[in-house]
One Martini backbone bead per residue (centre of mass of N, CA, C, O) as a GRO file, in nm:
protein
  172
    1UNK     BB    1   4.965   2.814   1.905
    2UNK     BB    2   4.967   2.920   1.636
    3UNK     BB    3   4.981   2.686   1.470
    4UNK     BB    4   4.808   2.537   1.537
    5UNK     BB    5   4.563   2.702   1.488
    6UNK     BB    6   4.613   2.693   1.221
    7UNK     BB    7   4.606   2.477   1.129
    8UNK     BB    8   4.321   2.374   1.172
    9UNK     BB    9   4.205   2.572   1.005
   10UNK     BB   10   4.312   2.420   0.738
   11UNK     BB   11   4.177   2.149   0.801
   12UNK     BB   12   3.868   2.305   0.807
   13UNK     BB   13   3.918   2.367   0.490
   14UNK     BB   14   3.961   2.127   0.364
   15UNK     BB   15   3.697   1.973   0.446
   16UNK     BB   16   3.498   2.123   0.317
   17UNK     BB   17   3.580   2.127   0.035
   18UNK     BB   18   3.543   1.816   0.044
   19UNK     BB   19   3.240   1.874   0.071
   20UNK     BB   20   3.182   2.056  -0.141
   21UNK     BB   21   3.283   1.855  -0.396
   22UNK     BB   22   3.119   1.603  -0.317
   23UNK     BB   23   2.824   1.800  -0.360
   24UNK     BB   24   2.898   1.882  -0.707
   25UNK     BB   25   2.824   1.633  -0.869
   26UNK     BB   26   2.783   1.569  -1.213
   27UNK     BB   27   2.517   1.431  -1.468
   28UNK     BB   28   2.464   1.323  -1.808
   29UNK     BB   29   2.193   1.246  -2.031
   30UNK     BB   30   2.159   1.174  -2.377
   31UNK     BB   31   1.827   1.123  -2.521
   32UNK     BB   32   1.771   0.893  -2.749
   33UNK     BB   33   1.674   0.726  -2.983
   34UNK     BB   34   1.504   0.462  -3.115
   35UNK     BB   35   1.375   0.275  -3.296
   36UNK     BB   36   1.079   0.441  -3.425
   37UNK     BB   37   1.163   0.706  -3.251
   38UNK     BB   38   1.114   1.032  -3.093
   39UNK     BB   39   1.297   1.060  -2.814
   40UNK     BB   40   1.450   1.351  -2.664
   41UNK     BB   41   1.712   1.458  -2.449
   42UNK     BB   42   1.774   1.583  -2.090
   43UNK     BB   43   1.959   1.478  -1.819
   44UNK     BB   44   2.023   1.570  -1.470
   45UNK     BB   45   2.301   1.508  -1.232
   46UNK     BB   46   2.311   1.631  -0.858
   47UNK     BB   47   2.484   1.598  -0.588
   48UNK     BB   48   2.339   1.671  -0.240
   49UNK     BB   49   2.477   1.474  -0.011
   50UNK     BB   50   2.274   1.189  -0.030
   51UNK     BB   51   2.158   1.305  -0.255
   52UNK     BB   52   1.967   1.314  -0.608
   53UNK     BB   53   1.927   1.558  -0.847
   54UNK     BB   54   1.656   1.517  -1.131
   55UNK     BB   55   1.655   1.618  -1.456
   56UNK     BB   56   1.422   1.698  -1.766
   57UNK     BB   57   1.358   1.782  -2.112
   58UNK     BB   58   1.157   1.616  -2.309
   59UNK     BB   59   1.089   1.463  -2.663
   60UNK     BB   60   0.871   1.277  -2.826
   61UNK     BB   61   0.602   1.204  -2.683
   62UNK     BB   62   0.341   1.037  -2.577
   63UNK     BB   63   0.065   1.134  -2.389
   64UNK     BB   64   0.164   1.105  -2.062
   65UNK     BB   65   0.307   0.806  -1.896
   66UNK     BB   66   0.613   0.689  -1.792
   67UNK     BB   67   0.875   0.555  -1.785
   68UNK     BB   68   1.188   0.593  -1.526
   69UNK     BB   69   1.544   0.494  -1.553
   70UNK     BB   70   1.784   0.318  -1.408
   71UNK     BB   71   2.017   0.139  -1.569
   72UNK     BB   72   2.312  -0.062  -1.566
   73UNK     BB   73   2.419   0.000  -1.838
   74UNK     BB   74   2.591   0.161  -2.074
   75UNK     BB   75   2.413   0.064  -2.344
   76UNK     BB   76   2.266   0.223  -2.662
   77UNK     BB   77   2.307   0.004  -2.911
   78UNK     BB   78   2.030  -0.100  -2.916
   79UNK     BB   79   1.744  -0.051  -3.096
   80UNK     BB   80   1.573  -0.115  -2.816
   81UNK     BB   81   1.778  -0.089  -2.548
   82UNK     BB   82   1.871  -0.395  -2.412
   83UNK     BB   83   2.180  -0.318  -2.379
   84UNK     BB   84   2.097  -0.170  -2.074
   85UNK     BB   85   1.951  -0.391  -1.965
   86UNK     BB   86   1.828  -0.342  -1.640
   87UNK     BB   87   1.788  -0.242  -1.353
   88UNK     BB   88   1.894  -0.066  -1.105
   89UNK     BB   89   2.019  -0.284  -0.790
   90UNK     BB   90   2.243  -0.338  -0.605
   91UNK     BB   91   2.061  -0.457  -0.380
   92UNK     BB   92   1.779  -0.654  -0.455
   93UNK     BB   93   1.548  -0.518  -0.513
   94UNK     BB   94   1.254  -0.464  -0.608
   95UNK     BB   95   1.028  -0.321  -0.739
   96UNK     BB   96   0.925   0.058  -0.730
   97UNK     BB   97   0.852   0.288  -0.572
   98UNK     BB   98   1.029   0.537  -0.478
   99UNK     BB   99   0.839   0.614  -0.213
  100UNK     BB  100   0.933   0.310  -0.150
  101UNK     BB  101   1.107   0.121   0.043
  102UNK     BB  102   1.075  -0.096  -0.201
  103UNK     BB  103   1.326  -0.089  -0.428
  104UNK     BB  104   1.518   0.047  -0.714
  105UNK     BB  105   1.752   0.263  -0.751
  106UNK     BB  106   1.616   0.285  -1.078
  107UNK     BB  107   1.352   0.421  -0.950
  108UNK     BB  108   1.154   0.654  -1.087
  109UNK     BB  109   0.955   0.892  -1.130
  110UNK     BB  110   0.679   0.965  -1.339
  111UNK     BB  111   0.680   1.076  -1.673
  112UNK     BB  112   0.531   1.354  -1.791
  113UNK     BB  113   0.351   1.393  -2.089
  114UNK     BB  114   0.235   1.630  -2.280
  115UNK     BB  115  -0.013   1.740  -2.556
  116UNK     BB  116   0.330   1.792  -2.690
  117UNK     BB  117   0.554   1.549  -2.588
  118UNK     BB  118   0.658   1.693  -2.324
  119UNK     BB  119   0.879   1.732  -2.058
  120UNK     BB  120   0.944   1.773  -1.753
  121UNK     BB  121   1.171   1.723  -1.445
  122UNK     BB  122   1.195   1.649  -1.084
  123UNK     BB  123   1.384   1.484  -0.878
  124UNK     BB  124   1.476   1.250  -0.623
  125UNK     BB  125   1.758   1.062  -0.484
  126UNK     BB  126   1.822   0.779  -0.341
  127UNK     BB  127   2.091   0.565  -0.335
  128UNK     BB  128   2.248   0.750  -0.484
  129UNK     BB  129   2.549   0.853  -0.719
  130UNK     BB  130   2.836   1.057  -0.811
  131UNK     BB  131   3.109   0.881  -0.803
  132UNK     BB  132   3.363   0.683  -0.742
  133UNK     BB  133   3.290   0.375  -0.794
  134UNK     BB  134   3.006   0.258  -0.608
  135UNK     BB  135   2.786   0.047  -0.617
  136UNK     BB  136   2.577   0.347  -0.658
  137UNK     BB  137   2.722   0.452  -0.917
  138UNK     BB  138   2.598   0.576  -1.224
  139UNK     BB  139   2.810   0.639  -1.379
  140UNK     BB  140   2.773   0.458  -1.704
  141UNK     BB  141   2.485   0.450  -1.658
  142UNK     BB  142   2.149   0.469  -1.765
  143UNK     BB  143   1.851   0.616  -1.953
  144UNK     BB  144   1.547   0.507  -1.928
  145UNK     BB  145   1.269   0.539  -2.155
  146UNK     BB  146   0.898   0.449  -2.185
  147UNK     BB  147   0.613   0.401  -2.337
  148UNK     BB  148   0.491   0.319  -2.041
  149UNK     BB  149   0.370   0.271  -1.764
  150UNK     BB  150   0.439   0.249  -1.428
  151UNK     BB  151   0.290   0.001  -1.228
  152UNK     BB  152   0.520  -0.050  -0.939
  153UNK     BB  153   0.476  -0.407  -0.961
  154UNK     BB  154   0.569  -0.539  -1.177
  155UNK     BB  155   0.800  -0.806  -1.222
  156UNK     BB  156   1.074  -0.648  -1.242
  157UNK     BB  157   0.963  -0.329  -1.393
  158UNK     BB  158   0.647  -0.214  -1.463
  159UNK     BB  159   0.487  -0.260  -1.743
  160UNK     BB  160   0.653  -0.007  -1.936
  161UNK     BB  161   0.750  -0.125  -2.193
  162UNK     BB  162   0.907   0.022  -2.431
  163UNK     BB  163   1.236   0.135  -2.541
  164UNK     BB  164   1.225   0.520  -2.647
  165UNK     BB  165   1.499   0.577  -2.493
  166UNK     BB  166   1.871   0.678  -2.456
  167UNK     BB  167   2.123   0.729  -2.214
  168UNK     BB  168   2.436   0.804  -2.084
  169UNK     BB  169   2.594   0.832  -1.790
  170UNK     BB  170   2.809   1.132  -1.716
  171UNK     BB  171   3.001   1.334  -1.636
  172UNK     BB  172   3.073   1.677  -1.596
   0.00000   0.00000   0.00000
């Protein structure tokens, strides 16, 4: 019976154990500028439970608002960073806002530049992970700043103009 009672126990530790450590996953993309451009800053993404929470802190914007996605490719070797691809859409939705029922995974909310190119960012994202390698895990896919807003009907980008920064989102 203890023995029993034991394992179990071991059971249910190492189970939390795993769901802890699940939900613990984090990663970051450096976004640098673009060729004429001279947004950078840092992303970071933390799953927890089935959201991921996304943080940024971004500097060299002109003030307003931007368009800011998670890309498909992780790959921001193009001088306008078009080698990061298409916004990342793993299911096939349209593009739209992000608390609309369809969107692209990699549709994040509008990033806003104060009057002195700086922005904070910090939102939720549903239907997205952080490692796995599972078809909506970010990781290895990119971040990309858009020069101009988003105005989230447009398909199949919205209309968000020039990739003025780009980062590869890595694990942390």
């Amino acid at each position: 019976m203890k023995r029993s009672a034991a394992l179990s126990f071991l059971a249910g530790l190492t189970a939390a154990y795993a769901a802890v450590a699940a939900q613990a996953q984090t990663a970051t993309a450096t976004i640098a500028p673009t060729a004429g451009n001279t947004a950078k800053g840092t992303v970071t993404f933390a799953q927890h439970g089935d959201k991921v929470t996304v943080s940024a802190q971004l500097s060299g914007l002109s003030p307003g608002g931007h368009g800011f996605h998670v890309h498909e490719k992780g790959d921001c070797s193009a001088p306008d960073a078009t080698s990061a691809g298409g916004h990342f859409n793993p299911t096939g939705k349209p593009h739209g806002a992000p608390d609309a029922a369809e969107h692209h995974a990699g549709d994040m909310p509008m990033l806003q530049a104060d009057a002195s190119g700086n922005a904070s960012f910090s939102a939720e994202l549903a239907g997205v992970t952080i490692g796995g390698g599972g078809a909506n895990d970010i990781v290895g896919r990119s971040v990309v700043v858009h020069k101009d807003v988003d105005d989230y009907k447009s398909q199949p980008a919205g209309n968000s103009g020039a990739r003025i920064g780009c980062g590869v989102i890595q694990k942390s």
